[in-house]
PDB file of N, CA, C and O in Angstrom:
ATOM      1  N   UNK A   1      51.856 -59.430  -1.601  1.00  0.00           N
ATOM      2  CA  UNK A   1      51.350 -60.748  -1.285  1.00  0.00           C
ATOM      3  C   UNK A   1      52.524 -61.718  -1.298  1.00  0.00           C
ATOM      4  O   UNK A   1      53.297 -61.545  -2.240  1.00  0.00           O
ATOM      5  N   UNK A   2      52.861 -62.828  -0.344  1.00  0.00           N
ATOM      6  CA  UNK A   2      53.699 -63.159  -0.142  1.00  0.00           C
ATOM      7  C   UNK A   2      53.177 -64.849  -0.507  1.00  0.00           C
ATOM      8  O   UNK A   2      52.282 -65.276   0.222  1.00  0.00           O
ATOM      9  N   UNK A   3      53.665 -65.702  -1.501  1.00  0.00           N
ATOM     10  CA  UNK A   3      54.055 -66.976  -1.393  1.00  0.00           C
ATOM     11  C   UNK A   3      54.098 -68.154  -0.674  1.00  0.00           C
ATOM     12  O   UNK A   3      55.194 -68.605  -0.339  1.00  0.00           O
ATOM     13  N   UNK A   4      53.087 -68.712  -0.390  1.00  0.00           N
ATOM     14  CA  UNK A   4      54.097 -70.088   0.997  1.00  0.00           C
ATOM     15  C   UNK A   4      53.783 -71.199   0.343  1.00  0.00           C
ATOM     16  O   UNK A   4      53.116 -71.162  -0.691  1.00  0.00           O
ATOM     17  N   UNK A   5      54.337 -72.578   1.003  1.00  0.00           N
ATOM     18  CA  UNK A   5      54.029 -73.589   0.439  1.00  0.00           C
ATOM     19  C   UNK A   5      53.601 -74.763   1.895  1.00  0.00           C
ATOM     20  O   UNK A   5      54.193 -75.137   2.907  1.00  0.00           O
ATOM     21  N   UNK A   6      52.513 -74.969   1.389  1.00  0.00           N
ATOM     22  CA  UNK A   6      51.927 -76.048   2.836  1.00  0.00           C
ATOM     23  C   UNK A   6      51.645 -77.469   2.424  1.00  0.00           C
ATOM     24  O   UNK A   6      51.122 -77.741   1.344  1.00  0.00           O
ATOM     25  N   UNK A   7      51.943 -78.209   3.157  1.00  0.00           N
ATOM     26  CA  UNK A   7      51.974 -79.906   3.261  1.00  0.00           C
ATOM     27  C   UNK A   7      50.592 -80.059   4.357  1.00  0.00           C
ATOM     28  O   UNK A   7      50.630 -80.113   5.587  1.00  0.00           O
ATOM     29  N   UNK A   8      49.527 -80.100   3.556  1.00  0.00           N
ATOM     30  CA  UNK A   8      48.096 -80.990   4.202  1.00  0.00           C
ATOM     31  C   UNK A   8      48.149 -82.404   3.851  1.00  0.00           C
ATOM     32  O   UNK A   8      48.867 -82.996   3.045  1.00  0.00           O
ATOM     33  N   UNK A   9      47.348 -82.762   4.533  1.00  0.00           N
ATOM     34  CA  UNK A   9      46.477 -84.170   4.295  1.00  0.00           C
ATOM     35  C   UNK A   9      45.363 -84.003   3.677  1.00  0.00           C
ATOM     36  O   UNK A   9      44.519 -83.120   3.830  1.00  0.00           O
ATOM     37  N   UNK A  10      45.403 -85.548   2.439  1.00  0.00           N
ATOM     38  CA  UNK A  10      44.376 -85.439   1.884  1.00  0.00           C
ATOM     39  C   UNK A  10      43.144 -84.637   1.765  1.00  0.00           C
ATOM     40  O   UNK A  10      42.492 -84.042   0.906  1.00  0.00           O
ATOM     41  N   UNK A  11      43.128 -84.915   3.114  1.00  0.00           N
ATOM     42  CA  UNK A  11      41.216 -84.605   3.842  1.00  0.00           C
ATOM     43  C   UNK A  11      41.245 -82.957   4.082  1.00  0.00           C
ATOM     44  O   UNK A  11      40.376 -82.098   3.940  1.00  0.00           O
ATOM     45  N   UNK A  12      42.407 -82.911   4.440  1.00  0.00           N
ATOM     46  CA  UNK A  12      42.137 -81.307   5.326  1.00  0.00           C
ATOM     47  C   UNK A  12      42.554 -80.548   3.810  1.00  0.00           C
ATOM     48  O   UNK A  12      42.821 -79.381   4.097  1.00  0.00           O
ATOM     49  N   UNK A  13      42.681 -80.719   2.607  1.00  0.00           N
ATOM     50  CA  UNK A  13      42.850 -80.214   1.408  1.00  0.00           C
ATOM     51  C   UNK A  13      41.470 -80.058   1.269  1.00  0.00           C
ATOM     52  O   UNK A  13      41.001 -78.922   1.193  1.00  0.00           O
ATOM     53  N   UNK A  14      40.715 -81.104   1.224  1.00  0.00           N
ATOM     54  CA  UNK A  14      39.414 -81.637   0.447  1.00  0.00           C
ATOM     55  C   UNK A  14      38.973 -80.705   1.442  1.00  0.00           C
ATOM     56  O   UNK A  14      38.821 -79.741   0.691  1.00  0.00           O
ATOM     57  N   UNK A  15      38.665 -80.291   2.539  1.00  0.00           N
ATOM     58  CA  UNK A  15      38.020 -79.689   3.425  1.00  0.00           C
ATOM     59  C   UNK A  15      38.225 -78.423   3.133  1.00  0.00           C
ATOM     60  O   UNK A  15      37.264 -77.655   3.174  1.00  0.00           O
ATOM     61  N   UNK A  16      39.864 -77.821   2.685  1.00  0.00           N
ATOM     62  CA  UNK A  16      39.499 -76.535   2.479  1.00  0.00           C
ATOM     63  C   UNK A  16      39.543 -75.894   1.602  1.00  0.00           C
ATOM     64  O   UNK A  16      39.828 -74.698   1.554  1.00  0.00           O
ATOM     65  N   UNK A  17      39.130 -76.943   0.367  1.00  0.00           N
ATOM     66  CA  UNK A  17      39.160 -76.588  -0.823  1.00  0.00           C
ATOM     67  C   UNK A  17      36.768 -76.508  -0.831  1.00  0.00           C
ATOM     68  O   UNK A  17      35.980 -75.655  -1.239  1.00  0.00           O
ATOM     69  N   UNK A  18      36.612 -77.648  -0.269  1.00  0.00           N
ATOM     70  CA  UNK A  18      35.045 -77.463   0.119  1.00  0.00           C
ATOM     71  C   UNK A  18      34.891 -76.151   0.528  1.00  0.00           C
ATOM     72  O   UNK A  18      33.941 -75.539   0.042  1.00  0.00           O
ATOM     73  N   UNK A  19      35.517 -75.659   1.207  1.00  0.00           N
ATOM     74  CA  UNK A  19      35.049 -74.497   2.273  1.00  0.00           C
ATOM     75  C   UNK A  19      35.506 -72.916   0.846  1.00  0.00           C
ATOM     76  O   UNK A  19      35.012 -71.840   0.507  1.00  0.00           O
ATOM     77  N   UNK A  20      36.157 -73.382   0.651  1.00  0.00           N
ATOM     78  CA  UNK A  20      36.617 -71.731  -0.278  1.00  0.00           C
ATOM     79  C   UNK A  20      35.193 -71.615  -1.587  1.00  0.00           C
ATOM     80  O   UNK A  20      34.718 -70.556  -1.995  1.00  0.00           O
ATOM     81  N   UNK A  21      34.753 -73.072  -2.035  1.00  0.00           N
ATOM     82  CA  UNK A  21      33.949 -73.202  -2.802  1.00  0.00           C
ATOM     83  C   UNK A  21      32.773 -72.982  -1.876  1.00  0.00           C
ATOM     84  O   UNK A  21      31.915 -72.454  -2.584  1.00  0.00           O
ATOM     85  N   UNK A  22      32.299 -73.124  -0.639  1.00  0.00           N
ATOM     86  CA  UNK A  22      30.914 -72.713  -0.044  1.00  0.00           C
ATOM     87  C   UNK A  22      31.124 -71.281  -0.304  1.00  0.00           C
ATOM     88  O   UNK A  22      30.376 -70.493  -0.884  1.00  0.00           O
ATOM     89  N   UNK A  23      32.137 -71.109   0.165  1.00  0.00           N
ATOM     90  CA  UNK A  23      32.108 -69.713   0.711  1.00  0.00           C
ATOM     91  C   UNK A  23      32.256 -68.723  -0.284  1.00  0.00           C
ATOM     92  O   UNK A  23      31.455 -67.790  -0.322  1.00  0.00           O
ATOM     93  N   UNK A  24      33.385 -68.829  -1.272  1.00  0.00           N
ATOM     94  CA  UNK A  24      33.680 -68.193  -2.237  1.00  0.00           C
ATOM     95  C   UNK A  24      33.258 -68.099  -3.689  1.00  0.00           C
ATOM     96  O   UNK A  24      33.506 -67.245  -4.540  1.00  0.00           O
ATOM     97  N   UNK A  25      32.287 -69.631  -3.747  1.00  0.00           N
ATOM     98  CA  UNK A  25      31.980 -69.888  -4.952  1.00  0.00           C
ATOM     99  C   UNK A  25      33.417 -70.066  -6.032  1.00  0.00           C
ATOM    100  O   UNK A  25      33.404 -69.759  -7.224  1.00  0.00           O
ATOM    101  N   UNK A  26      34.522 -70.590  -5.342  1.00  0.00           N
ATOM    102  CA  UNK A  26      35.775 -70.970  -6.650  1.00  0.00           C
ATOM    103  C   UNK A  26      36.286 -70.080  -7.100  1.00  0.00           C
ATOM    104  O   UNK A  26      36.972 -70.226  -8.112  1.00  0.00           O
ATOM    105  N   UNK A  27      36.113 -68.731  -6.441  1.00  0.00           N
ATOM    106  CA  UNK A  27      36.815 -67.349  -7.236  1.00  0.00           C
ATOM    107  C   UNK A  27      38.169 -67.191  -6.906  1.00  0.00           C
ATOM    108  O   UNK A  27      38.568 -67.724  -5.871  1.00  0.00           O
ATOM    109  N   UNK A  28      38.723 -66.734  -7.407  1.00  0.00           N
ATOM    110  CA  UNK A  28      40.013 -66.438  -7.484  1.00  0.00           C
ATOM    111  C   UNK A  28      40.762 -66.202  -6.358  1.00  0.00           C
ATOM    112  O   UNK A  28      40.497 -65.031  -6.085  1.00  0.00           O
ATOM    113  N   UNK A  29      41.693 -66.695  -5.379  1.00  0.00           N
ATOM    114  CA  UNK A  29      41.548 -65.911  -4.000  1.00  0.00           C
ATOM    115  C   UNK A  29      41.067 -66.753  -3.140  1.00  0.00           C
ATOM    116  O   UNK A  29      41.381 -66.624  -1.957  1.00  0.00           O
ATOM    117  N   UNK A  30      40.365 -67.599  -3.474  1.00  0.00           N
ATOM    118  CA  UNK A  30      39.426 -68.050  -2.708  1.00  0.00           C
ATOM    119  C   UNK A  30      40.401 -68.959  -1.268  1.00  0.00           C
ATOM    120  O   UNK A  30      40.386 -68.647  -0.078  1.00  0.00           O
ATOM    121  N   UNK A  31      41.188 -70.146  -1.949  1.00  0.00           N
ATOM    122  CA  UNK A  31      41.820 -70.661  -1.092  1.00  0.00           C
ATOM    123  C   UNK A  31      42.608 -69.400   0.002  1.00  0.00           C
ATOM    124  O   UNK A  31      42.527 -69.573   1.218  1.00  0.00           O
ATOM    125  N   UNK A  32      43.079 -68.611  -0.356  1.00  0.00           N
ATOM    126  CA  UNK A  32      43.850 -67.674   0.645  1.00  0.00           C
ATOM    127  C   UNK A  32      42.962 -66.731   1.577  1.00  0.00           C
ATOM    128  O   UNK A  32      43.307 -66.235   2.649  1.00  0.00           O
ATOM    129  N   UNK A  33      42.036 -66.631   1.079  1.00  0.00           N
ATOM    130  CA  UNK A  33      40.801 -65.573   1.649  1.00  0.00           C
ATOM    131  C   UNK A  33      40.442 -67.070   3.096  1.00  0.00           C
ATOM    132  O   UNK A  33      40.400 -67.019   4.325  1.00  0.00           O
ATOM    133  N   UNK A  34      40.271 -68.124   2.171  1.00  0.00           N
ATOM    134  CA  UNK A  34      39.763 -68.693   3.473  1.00  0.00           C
ATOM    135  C   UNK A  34      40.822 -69.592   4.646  1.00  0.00           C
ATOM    136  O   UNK A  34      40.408 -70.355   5.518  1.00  0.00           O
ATOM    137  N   UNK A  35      42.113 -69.279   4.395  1.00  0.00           N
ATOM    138  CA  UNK A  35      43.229 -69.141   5.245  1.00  0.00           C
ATOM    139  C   UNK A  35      43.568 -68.066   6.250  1.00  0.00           C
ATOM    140  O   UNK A  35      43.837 -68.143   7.449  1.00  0.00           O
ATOM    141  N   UNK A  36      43.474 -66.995   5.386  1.00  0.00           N
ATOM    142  CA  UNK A  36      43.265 -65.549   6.246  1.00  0.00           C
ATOM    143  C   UNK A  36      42.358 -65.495   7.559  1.00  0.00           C
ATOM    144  O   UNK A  36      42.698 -65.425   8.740  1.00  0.00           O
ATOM    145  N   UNK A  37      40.913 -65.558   6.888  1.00  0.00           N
ATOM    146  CA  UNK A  37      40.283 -66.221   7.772  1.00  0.00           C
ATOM    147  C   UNK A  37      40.087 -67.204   9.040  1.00  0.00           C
ATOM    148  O   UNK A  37      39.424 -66.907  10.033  1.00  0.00           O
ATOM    149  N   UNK A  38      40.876 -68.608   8.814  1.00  0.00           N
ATOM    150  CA  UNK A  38      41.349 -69.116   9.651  1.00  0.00           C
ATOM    151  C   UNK A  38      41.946 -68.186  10.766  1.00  0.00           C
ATOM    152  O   UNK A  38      41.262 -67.797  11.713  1.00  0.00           O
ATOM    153  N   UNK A  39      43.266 -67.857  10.593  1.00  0.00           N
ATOM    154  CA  UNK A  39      44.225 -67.358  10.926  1.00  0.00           C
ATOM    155  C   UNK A  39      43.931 -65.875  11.873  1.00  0.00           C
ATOM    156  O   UNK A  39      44.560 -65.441  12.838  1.00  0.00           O
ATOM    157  N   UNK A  40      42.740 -65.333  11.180  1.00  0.00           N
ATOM    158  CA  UNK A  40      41.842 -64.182  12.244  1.00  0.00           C
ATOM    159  C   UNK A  40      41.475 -64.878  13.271  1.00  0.00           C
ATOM    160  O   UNK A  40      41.878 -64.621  14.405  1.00  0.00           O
ATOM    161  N   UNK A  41      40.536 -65.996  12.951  1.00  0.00           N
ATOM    162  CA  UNK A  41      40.188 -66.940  13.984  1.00  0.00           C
ATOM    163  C   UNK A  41      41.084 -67.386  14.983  1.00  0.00           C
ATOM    164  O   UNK A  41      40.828 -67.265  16.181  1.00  0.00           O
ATOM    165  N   UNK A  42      41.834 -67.755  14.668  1.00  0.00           N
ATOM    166  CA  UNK A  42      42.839 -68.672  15.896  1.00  0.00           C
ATOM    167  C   UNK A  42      43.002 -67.372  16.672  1.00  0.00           C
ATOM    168  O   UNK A  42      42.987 -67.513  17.895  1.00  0.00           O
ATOM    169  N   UNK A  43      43.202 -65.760  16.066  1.00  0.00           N
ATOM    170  CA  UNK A  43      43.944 -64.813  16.716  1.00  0.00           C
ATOM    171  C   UNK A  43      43.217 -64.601  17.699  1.00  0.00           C
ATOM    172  O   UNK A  43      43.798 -64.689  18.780  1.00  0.00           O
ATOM    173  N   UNK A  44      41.882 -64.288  17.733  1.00  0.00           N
ATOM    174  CA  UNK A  44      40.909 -63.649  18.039  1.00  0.00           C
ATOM    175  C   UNK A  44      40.806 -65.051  19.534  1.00  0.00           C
ATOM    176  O   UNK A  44      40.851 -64.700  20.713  1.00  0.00           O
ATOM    177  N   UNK A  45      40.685 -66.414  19.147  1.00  0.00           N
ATOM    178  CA  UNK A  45      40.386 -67.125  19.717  1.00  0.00           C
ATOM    179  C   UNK A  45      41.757 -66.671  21.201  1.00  0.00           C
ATOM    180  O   UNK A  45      41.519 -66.751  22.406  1.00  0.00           O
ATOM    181  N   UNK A  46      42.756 -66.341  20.726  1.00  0.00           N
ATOM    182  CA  UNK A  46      43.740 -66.512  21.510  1.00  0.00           C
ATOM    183  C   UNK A  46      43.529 -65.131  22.538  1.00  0.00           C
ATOM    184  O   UNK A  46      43.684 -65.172  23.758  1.00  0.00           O
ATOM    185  N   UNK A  47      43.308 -64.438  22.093  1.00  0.00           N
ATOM    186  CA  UNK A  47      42.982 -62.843  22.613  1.00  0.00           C
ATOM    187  C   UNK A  47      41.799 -63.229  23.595  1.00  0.00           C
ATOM    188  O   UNK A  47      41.798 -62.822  24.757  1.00  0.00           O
ATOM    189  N   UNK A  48      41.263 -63.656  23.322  1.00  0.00           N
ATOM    190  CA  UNK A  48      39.698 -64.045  23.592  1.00  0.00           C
ATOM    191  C   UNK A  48      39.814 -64.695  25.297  1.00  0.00           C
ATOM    192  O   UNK A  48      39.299 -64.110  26.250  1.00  0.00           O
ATOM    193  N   UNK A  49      40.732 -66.237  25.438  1.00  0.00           N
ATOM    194  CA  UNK A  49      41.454 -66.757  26.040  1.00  0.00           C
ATOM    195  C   UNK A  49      41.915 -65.965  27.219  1.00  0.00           C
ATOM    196  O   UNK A  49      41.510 -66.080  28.375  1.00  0.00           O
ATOM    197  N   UNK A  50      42.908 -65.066  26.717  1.00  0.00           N
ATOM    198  CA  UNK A  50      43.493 -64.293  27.575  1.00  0.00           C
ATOM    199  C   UNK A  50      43.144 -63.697  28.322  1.00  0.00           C
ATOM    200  O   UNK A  50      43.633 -63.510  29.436  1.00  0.00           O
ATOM    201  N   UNK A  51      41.605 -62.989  27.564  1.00  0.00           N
ATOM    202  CA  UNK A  51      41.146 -61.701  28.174  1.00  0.00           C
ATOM    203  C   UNK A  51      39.924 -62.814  29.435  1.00  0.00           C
ATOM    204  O   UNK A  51      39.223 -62.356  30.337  1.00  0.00           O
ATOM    205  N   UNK A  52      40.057 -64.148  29.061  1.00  0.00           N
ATOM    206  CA  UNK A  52      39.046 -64.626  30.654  1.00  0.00           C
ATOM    207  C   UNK A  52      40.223 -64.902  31.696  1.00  0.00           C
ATOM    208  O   UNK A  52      40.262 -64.366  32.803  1.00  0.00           O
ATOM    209  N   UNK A  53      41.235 -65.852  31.187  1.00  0.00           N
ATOM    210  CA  UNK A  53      42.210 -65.501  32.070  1.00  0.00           C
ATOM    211  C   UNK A  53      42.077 -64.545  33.285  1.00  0.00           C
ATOM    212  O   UNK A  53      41.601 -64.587  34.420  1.00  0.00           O
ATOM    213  N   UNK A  54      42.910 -63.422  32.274  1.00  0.00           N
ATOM    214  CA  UNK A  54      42.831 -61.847  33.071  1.00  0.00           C
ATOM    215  C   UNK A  54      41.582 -61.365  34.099  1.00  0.00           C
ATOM    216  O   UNK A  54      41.711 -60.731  35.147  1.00  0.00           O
ATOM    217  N   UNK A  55      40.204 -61.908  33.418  1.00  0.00           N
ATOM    218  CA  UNK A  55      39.032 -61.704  34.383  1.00  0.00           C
ATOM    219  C   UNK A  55      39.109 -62.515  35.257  1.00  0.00           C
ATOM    220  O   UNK A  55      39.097 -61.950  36.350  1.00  0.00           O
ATOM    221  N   UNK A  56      39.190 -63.681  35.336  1.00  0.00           N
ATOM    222  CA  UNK A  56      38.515 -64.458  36.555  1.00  0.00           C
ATOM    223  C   UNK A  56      40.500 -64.349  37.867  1.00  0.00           C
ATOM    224  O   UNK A  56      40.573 -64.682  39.049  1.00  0.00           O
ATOM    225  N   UNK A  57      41.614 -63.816  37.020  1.00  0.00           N
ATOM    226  CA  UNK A  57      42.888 -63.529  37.726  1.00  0.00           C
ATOM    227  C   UNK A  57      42.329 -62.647  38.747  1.00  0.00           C
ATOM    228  O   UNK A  57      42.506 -62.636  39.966  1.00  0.00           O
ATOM    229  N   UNK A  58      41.498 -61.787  37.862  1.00  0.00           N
ATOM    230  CA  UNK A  58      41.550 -60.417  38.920  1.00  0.00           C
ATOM    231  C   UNK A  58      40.093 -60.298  40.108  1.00  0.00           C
ATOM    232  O   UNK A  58      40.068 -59.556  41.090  1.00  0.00           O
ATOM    233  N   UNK A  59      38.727 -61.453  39.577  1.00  0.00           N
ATOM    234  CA  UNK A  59      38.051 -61.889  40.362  1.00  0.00           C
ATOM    235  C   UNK A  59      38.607 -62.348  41.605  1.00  0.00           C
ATOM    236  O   UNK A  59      38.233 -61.901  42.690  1.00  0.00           O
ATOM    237  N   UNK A  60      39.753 -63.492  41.433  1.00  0.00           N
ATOM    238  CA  UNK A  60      40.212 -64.406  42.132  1.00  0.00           C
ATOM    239  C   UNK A  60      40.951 -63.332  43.304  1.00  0.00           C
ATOM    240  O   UNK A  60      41.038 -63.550  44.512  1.00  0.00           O
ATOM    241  N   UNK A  61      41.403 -62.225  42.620  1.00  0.00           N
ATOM    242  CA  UNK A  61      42.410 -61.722  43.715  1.00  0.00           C
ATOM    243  C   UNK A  61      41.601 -60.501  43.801  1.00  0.00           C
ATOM    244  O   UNK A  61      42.117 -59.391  43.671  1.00  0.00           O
ATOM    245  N   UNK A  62      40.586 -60.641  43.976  1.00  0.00           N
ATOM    246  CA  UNK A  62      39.832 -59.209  44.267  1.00  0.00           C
ATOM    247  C   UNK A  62      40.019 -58.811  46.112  1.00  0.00           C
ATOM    248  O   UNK A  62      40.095 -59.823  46.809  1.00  0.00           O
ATOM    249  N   UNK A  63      40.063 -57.973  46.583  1.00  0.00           N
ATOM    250  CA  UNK A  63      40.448 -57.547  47.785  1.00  0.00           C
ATOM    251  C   UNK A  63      38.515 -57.359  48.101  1.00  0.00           C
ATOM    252  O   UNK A  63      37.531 -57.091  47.411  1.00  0.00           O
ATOM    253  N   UNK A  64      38.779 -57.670  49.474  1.00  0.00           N
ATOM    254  CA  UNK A  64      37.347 -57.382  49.927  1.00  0.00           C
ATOM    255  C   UNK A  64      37.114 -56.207  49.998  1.00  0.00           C
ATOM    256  O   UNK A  64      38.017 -55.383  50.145  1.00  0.00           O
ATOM    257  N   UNK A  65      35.626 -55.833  49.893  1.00  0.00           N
ATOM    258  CA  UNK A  65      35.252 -54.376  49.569  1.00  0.00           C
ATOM    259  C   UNK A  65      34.822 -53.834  50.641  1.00  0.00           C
ATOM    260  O   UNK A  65      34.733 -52.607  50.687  1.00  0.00           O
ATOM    261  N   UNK A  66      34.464 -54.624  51.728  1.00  0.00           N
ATOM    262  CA  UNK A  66      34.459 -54.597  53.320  1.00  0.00           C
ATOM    263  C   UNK A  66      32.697 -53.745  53.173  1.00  0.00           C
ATOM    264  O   UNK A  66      32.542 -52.595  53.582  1.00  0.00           O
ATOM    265  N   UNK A  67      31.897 -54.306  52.734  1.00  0.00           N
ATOM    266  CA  UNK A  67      30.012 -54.160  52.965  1.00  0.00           C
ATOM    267  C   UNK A  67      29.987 -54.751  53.974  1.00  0.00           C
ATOM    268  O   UNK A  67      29.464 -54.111  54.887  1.00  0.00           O
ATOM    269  N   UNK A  68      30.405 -55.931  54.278  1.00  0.00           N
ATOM    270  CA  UNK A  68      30.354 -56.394  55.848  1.00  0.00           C
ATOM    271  C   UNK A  68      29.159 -57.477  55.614  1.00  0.00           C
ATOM    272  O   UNK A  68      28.714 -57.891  54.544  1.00  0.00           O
ATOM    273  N   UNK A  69      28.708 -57.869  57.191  1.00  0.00           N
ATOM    274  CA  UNK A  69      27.871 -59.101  56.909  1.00  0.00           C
ATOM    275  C   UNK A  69      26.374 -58.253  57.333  1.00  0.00           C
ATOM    276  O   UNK A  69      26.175 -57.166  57.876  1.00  0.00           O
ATOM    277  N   UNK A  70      25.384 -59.407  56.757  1.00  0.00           N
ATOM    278  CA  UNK A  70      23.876 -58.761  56.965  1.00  0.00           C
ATOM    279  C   UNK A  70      22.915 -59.959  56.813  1.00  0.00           C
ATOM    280  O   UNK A  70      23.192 -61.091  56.417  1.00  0.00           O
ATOM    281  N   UNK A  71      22.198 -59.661  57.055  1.00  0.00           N
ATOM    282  CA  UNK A  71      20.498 -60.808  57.135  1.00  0.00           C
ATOM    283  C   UNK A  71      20.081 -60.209  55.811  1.00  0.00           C
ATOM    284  O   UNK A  71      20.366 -59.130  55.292  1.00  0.00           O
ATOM    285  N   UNK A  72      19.355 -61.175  55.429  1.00  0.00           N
ATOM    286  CA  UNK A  72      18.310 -60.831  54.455  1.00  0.00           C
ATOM    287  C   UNK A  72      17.480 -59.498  54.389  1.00  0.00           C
ATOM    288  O   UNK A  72      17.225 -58.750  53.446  1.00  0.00           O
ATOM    289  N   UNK A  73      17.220 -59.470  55.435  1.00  0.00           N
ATOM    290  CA  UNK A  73      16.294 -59.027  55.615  1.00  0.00           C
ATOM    291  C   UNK A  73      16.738 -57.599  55.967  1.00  0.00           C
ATOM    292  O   UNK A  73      15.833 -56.807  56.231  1.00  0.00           O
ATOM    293  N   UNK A  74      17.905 -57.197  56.004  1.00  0.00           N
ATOM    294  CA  UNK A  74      18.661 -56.239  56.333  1.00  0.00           C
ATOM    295  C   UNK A  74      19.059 -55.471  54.939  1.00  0.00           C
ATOM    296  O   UNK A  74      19.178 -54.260  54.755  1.00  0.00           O
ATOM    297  N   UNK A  75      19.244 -56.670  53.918  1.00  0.00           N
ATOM    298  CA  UNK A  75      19.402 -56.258  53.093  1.00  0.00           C
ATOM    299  C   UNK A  75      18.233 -55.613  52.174  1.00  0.00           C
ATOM    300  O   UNK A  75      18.462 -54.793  51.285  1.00  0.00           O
ATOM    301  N   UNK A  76      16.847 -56.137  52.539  1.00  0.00           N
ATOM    302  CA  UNK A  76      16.019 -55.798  51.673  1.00  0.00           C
ATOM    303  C   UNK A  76      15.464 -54.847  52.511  1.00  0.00           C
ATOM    304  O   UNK A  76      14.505 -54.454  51.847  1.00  0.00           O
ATOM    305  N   UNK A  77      15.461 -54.110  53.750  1.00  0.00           N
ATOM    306  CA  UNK A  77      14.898 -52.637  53.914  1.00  0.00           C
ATOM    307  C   UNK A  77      15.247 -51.812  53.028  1.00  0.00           C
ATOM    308  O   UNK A  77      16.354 -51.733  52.496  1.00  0.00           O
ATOM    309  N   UNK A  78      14.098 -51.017  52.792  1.00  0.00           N
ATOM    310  CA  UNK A  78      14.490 -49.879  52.289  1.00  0.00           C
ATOM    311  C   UNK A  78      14.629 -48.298  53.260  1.00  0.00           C
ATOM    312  O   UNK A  78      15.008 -47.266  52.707  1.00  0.00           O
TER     313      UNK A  78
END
């Protein structure tokens, strides 16, 4: 386990000192458990990001699949 030292504001202390106590009930750990946490979050958020990126990249450059054109009604024979 590694050491750091962080410079918050007032509020965002009070906020995540609230949050380790919802969550953790004040146990031991608690502040770092709910940093960790954070820190999954942002990752996940960023991965997350990427991976629509990548979808709507490859929507955008999708090559036509060449079905061609049709009527309605062409389409719904069976």
């Amino acid at each position: 386990m590694v050491q750091i030292v962080l410079s918050l504001s007032e509020k965002k202390d009070k906020e995540l000192r609230q949050l380790a106590i919802e969550k953790y009930e004040g146990k031991k750990g608690a502040l770092s458990k709910v940093v960790e946490e954070g820190i999954e979050l942002v990752k996940n958020q960023k991965q997350k990001t990427r991976a629509e990126k990548d979808f709507w990249e490859m929507v955008n450059n999708a090559k036509d699949l060449g079905i061609g054109k049709f009527t309605r009604e062409e389409a719904n024979e069976r």
